[in-house]
N, C-alpha and C positions, 0 to 999 in steps of 0.2 A: 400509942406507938404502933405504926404499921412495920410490918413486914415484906421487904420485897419478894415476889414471889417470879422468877424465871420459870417460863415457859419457849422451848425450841419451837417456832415455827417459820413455815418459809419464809427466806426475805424478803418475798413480794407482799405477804402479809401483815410482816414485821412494819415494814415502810408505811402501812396503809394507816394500820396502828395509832404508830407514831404519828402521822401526818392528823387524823380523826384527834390525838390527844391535843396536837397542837392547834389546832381548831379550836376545840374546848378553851384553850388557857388564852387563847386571842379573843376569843367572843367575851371570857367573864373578863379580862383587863380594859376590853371596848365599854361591858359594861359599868366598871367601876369608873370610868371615867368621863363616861356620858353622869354617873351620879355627881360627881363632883363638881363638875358643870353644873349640874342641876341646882346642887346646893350654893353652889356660889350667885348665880346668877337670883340666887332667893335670896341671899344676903345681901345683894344690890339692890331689889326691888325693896327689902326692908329697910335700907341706909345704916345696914350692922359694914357693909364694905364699898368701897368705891369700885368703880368698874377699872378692869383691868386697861390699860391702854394697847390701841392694835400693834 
């Protein structure tokens, strides 16, 4: 269990923050989904799935 922890800093650094976190959680949901890709496009080449249609 985390605990939030507040810290007052200016709002331009607040913003920047934010902005740097949301970066973070954009880049690992690009990555999980570049995986799923991955995996699925394995299970086509193994004929475990059919390929999606365009």
């Amino acid at each position: 269990m985390t605990i939030p922890i507040t810290i007052n800093l200016p709002e331009s650094l607040a913003a920047s923050v934010e902005r740097y976190e949301l970066l973070i959680l954009i880049s690992l949901y690009q990555m999980g989904q570049l995986r799923k890709s991955e995996g699925l496009a394995e299970a086509v080449k193994w004929g475990i799935k059919t390929p999606l249609s365009p």
